[in-house]
C-alpha positions in Angstrom: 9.6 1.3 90.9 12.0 -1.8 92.0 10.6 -4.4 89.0 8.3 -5.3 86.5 5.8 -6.4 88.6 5.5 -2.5 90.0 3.4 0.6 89.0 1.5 3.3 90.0 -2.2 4.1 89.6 -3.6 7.2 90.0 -6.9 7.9 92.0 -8.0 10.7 91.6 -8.3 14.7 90.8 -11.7 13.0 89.8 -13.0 9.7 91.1 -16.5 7.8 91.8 -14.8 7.0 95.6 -13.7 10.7 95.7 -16.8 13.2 96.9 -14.3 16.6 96.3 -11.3 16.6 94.1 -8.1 15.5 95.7 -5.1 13.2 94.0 -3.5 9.9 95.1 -0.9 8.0 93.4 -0.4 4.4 94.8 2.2 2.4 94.1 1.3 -1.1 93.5 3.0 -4.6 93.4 -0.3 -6.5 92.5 -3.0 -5.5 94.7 -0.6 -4.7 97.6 -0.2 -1.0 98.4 4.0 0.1 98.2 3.1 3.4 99.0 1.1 6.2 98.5 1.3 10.5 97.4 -1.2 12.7 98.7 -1.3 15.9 96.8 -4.0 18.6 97.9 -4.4 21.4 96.4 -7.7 21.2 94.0 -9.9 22.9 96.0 -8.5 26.2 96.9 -10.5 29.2 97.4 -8.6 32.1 98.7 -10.5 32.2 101.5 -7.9 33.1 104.0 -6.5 35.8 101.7 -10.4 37.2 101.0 -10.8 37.4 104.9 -7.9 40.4 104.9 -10.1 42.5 102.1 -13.2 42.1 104.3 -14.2 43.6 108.1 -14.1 40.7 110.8 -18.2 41.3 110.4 -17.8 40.1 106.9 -15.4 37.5 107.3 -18.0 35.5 109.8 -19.8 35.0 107.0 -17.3 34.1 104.5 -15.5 32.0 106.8 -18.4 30.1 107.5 -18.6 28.9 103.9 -14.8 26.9 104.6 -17.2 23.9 105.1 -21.3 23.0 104.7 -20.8 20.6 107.4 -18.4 22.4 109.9 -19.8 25.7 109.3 -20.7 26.7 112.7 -17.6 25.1 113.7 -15.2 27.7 111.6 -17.7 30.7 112.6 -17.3 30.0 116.5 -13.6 29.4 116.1 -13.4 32.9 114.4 -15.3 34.9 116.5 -14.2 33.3 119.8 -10.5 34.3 118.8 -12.3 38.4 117.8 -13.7 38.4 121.3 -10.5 37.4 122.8 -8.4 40.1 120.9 -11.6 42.8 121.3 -11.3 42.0 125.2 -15.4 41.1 125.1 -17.3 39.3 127.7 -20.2 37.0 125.7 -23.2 36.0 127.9 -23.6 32.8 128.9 -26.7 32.6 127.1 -24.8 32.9 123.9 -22.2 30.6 124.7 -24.7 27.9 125.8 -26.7 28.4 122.5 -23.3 27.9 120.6 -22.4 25.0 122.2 -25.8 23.3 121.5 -25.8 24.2 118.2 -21.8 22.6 117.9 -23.3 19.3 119.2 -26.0 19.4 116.8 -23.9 19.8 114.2 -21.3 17.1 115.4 -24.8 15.0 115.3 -25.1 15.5 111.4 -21.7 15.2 110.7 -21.4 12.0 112.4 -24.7 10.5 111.1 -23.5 11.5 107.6 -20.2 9.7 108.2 -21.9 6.8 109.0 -23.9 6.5 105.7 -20.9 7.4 103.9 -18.9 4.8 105.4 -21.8 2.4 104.5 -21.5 3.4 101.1 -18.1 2.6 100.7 -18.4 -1.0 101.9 -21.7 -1.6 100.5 -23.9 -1.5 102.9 -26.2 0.9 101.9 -28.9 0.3 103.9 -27.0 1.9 106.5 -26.5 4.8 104.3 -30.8 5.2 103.7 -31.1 4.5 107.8 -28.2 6.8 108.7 -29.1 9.8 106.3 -32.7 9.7 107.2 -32.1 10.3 110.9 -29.6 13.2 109.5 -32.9 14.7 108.1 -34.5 15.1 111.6 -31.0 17.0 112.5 -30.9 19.0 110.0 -34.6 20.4 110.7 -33.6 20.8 114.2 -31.2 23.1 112.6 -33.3 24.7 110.5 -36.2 25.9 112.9 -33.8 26.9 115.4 -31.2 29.2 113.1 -33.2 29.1 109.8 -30.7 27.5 107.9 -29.9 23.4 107.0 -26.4 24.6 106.6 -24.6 27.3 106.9 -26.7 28.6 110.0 -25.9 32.4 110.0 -26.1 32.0 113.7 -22.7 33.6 115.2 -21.8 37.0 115.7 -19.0 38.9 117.2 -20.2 39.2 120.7 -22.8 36.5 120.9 -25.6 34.7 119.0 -28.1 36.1 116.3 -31.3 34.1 117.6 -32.4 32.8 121.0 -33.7 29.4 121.7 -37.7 29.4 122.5 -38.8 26.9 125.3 -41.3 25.6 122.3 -38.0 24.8 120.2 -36.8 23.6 123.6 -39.6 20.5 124.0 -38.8 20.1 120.2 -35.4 19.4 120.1 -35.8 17.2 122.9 -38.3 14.8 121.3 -35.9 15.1 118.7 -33.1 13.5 120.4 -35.4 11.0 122.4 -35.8 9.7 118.9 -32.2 9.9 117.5 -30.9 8.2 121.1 -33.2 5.1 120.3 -32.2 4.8 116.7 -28.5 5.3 117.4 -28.6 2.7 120.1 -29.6 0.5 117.2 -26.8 1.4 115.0 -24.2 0.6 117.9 -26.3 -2.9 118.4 -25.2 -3.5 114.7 -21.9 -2.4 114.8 -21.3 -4.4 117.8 -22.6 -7.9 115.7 -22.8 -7.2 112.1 -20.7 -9.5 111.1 -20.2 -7.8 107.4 -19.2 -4.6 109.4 -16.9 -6.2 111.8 -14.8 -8.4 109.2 -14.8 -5.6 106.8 -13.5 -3.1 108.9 -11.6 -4.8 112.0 -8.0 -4.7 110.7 -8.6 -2.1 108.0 -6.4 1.1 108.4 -4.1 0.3 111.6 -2.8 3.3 113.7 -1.0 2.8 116.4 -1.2 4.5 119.4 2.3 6.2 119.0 2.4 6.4 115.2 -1.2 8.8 116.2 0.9 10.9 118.2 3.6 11.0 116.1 2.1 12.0 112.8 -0.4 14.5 115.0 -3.5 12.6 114.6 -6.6 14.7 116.4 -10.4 13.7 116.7 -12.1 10.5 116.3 -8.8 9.3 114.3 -6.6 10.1 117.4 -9.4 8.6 120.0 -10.2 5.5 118.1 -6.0 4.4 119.0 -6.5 5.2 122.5 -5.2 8.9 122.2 -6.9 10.6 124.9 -7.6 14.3 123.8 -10.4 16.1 123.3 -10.5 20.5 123.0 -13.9 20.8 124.9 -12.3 19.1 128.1 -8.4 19.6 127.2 -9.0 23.7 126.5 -12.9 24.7 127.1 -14.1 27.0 125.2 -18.3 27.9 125.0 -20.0 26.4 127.9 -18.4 22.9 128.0 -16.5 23.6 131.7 -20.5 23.3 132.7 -21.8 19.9 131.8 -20.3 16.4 132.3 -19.4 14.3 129.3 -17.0 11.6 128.8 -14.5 11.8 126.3 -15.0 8.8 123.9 -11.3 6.9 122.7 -11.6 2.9 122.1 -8.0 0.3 121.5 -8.9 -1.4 118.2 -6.6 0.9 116.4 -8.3 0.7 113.1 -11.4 1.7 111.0 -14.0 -0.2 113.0 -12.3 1.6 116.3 -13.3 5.1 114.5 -16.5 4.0 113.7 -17.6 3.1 117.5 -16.1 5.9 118.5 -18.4 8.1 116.4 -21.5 6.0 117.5 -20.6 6.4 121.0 -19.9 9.9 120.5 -23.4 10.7 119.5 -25.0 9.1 122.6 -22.3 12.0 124.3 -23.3 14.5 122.0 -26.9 14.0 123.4 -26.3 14.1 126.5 -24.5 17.7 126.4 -27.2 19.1 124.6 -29.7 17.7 127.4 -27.8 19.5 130.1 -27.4 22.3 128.3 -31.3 22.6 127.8 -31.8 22.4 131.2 -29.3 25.1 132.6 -29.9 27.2 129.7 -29.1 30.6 131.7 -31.5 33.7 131.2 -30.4 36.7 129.6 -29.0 38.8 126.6 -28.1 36.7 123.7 -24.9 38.9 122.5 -23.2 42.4 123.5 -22.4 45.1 121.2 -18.9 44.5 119.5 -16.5 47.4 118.5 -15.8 48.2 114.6 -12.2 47.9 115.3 -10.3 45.2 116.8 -7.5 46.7 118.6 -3.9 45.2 117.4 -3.0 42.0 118.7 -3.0 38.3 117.7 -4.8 34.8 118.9 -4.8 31.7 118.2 -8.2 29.8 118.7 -9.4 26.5 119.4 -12.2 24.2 118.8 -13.5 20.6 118.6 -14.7 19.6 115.2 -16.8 16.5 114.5 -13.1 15.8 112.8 -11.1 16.8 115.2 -9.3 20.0 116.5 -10.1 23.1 114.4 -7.2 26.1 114.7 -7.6 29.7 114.0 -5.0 32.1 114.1 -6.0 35.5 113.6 -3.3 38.8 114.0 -5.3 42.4 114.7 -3.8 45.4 113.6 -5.9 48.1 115.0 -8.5 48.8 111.7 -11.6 47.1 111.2 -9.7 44.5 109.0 -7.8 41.5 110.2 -4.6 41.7 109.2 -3.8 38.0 108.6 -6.4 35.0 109.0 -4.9 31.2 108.9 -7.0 28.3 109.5 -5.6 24.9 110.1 -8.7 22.4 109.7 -8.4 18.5 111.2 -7.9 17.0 108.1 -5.0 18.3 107.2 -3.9 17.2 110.6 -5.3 13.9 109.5 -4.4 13.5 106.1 -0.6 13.0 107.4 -1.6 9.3 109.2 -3.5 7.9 105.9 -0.3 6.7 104.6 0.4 5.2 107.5 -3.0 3.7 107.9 -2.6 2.3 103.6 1.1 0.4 104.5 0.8 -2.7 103.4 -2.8 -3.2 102.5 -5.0 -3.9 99.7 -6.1 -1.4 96.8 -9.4 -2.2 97.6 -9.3 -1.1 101.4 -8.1 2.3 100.1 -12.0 4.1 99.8 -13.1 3.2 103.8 -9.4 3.6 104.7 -9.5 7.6 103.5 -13.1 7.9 104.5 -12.3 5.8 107.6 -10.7 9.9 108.3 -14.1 11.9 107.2 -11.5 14.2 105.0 -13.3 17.6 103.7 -10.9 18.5 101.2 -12.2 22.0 100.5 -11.3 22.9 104.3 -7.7 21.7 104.1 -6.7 22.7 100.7 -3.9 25.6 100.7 -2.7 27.7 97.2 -1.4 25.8 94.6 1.0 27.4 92.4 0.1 28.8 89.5 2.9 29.2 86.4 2.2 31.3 83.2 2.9 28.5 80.2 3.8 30.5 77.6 6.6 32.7 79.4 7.2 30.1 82.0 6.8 32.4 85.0 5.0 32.1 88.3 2.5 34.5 89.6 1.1 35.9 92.4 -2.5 37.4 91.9 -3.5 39.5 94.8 -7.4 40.0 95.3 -7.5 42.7 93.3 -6.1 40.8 89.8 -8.2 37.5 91.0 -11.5 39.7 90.4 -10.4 41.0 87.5 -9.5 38.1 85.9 -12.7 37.0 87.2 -14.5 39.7 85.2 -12.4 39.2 82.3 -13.2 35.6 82.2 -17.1 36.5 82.2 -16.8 38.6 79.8 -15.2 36.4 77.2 -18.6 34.3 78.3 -21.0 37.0 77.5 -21.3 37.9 80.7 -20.5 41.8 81.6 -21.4 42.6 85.1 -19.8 45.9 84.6 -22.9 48.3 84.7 -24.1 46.2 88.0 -21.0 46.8 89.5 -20.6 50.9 88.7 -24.3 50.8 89.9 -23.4 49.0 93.5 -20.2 50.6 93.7 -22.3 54.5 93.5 -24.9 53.2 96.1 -22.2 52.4 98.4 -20.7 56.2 98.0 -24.1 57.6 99.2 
């Protein structure tokens, strides 16, 4: 700090403003933001390091779990970079009953952002409006894959369910009703005057300072940066239906937020057209045990932004490494950026302005032994039996359960 007048406050591991544990430290003079340190790391899981211990049949699953909200998003991304490396052809059923299911959930995620963004500026109204329409999503999703979240639907080679023509007339009412209610909430963005002052100025990123610091998704197109993965690299069935890719000049939070309105009315569209050319056919092919060795990097469009898999093959039934580099972290780089030189107060719609999920971006965090001031490495192996350990201590032994699973699997 330069003076007396300076300090830092920190926001954060824990915070009302804060829905998952992350930690900011923000330099102050007065209410002015100096500057601000991001440091991730709270919300690790091992995830990528569990996928190596697990067949690529088992890691669908697990991966899917990186997010509640982009779940199908992380399961496609896997299994599209499998089929790549496994050399398998998916029928077009499948990859039209993926990509409806993507734009559904970019629906929900989108709708959710909006009620959270709400929230943060008080308007919570918008929140009530916004998450009740999420409900009518989220039971789309539900009679279609059987799940709110976490819909179980991929698998290497295809889909796990097929689309009915009954669920067909239903998701279509469906969306007759969302297009009607999201026309509404563009007709209040576009003259709420508590929405347009509170956010118009809020959280500027210019153009270049987007591409510079690697901005992707709705916080890339909302400073004109005019990139999208289904069009730029398509992947499912997007090289088959006509959309237009959403980007907007105001540079700042309200930008990001018409972009996401805008992007649903796109969103419905694609699902429309998919509907209607919704090929006939097998929903999946068989896929091989093994993957033969190899590596591929895969790409997809999350609600957030662009979604990266890499994934290297060596031959066995087990990947050999699994890396996943979600949009927030790509993100996360342009808050400070966005923070220079406003107010403490903008800081919650300014970080939500990004729709962070924490718990996909987080990486390992280091962990140091106190007492003889070394730093460790636990494999998988040592994780679970500290794990056990730990439980133990608790009262809870799961060690009978475990000999008894472990002689079932033998058989």
């Amino acid at each position: 700090m330069s003076g007396p007048e300076d300090f830092k406050i920190p926001l954060g591991p824990q915070h009302p403003a804060l829905k998952e544990p992350e930690s900011f430290s923000i330099a102050l003079k007065g209410e002015k933001i100096l500057g601000v340190d991001i440091r991730l790391g709270y919300n690790h899981r091992g995830i990528e390091k569990a996928c190596e211990s697990k067949s690529y049949l088992q890691a669908v699953y697990l991966i899917e779990r990186i997010c509640g909200i982009c779940s199908h998003t992380h399961s496609t991304c896997f299994v599209q970079g499998v089929e790549e490396l496994a050399g398998l052809q998916v029928p077009k059923r499948a990859t039209y009953i993926r990509m409806i299911i993507g734009e559904l959930e970019r629906v929900h995620s989108h709708l959710l952002w909006l009620g959270v963004a709400g929230h943060e500026i008080g308007f919570d109204t918008l929140l009530m409006y916004s998450w009740r329409d999420r409900e009518v999503v989220m039971d789309i999703l539900a009679m279609v894959t059987g799940n709110r979240v976490n819909y179980g639907i991929n698998a290497i080679g295809g889909v796990r369910r097929d689309i009915s023509q009954e669920q067909i007339k239903d998701i279509l009412a469906a969306l007759k009703t969302l297009r009607e209610r999201t026309l509404y909430y563009i007709e209040i963005a576009s003259k709420e005057t508590t929405i347009i002052e509170r956010l118009s100025g809020v959280g500027i990123l210019l153009p270049a300072d987007a591409i510079k610091l690697n901005a992707v998704g709705p916080t890339a197109r909302a400073s004109g940066v005019d990139i999208d993965i289904r069009r730029d690299d398509p992947y499912a069935a997007y090289s088959e239906v006509e959309f237009k890719v959403i980007t907007d000049n105001h540079n700042d939070v309200y930008g990001r937020t018409v972009v996401r309105m805008k992007e649903l009315l796109e969103s419905y569209n694609i699902i429309e057209q998919a509907l209607a050319k919704l090929p006939e056919g097998p929903i999946a092919v068989r896929a091989p045990r093994k993957v033969p060795a190899g590596e591929v990097l895969s790409r997809y469009e999350a609600p957030r932004g662009e979604d990266l898999h890499y994934i290297k093959a060596n031959g066995t039934e087990f990947p050999e490494r699994v890396k996943v580099r979600a949009p927030t972290l790509a993100n996360v780089q342009a808050v400070k950026k966005m923070l220079e030189d406003r107010y403490l107060a903008d800081l919650p719609i300014v970080v939500a302005a990004i729709d962070p999920c924490f718990s996909c971006t987080d990486r390992l965090i280091e962990v140091k032994d106190l007492d003889q001031g070394e730093t460790k490495i636990l494999d998988w192996q040592k994780l679970q039996q500290l794990s056990i350990k730990y439980n133990q201590q608790r009262g809870l032994d799961f060690t009978a359960a475990g000999k008894r699973l472990q002689r079932l699997m033998e058989k």
